[in-house]
C-alpha positions as CSV (number, residue, x, y, z in Angstrom):
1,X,-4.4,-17.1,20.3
2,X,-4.4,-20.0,22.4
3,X,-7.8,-21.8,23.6
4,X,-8.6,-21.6,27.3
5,X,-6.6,-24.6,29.0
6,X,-4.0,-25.2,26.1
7,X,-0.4,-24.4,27.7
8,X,1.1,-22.3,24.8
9,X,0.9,-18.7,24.8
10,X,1.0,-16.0,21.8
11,X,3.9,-14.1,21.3
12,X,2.7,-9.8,20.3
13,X,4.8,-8.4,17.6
14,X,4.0,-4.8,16.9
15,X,4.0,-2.9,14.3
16,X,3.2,0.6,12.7
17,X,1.2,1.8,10.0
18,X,2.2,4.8,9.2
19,X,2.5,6.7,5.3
20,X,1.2,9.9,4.1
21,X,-2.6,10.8,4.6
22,X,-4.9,9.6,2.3
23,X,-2.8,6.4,1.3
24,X,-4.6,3.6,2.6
25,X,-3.0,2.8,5.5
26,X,-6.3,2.3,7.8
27,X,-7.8,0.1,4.7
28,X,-5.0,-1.9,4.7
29,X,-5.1,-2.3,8.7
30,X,-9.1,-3.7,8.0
31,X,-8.1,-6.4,5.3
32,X,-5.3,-7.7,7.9
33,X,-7.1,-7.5,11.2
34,X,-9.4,-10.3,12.7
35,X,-9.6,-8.4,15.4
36,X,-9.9,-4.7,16.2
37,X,-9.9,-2.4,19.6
38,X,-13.1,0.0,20.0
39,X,-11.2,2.9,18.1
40,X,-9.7,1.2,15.1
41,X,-10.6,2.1,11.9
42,X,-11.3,5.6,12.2
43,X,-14.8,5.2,14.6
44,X,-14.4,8.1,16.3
45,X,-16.9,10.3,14.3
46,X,-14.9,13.5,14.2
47,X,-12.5,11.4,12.1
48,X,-15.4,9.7,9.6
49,X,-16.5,13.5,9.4
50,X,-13.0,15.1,8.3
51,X,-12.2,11.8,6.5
52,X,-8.9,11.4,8.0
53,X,-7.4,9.3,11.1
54,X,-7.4,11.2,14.3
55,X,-6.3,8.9,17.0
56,X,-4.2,5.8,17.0
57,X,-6.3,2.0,15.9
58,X,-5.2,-0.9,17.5
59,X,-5.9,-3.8,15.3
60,X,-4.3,-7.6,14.8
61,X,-4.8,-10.8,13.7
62,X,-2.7,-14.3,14.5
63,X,-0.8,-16.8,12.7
64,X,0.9,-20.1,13.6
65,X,5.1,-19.0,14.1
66,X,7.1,-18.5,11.4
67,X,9.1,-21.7,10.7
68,X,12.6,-19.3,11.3
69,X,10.8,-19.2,15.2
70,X,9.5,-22.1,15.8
71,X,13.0,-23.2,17.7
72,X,13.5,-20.3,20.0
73,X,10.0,-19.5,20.6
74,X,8.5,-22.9,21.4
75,X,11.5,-23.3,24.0
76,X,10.0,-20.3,25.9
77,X,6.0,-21.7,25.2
78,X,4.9,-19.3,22.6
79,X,3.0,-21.8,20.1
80,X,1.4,-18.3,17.6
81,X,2.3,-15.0,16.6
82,X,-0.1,-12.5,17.2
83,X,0.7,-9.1,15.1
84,X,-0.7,-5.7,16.2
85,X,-1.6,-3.0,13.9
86,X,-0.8,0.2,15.1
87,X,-2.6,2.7,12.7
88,X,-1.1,6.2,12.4
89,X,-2.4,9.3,11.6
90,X,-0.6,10.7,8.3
91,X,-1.7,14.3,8.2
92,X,1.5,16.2,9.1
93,X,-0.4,18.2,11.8
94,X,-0.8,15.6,14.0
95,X,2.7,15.0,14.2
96,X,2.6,13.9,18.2
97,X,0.0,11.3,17.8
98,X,2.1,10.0,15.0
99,X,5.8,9.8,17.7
100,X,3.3,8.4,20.2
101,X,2.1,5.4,18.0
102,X,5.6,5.1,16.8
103,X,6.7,4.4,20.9
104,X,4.6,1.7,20.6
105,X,6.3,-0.3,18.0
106,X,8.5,-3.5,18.4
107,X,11.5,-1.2,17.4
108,X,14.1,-4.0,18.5
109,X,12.5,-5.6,15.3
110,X,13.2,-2.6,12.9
């Protein structure tokens, strides 16, 4: 993101984590992330004590823009990409948690 002061700004690209339950999606969502909202990464304890993912986790982390951007972007004053995570549950029965998270997503980009 950009320091206090500086005049670019960070363009938010978002994007889904979703797979079947139990295949790492949520520990691949930690490795990325530098930074993550108060329920990423399954902290809400009903989910620690079923050992699945409950509720959506909002997680990202930043990176200068992609050389293919640069052009566009910078026109319009974005000077970084920031990606968000959005982890999915994958356990079929939470099916509407999953088309909620899915809402979410950058689906222009898909």
């Amino acid at each position: 993101m950009s320091a206090p002061g500086d005049s670019g700004r960070t363009l938010n690209f978002n994007v889904g984590v979703l797979g079947h339950v139990d295949s790492g999606k949520t520990s691949l969502a930690r490795a990325l992330s530098s930074t993550a909202s108060t329920a990423a990464f399954d902290k809400n304890p009903q989910s620690r004590e079923r050992g699945i993912t409950l509720d959506l986790g909002f997680s990202s982390f930043s990176v200068p823009l992609p050389e293919h951007l640069r052009g566009p972007c910078q026109d319009r004053g974005f000077d970084s990409l920031q990606v968000t995570l959005v982890d999915c549950p994958g356990h079929a029965s939470l099916i509407r948690t999953i088309i909620g998270g899915f809402r979410l997503l950058s689906q222009d980009h898909l």
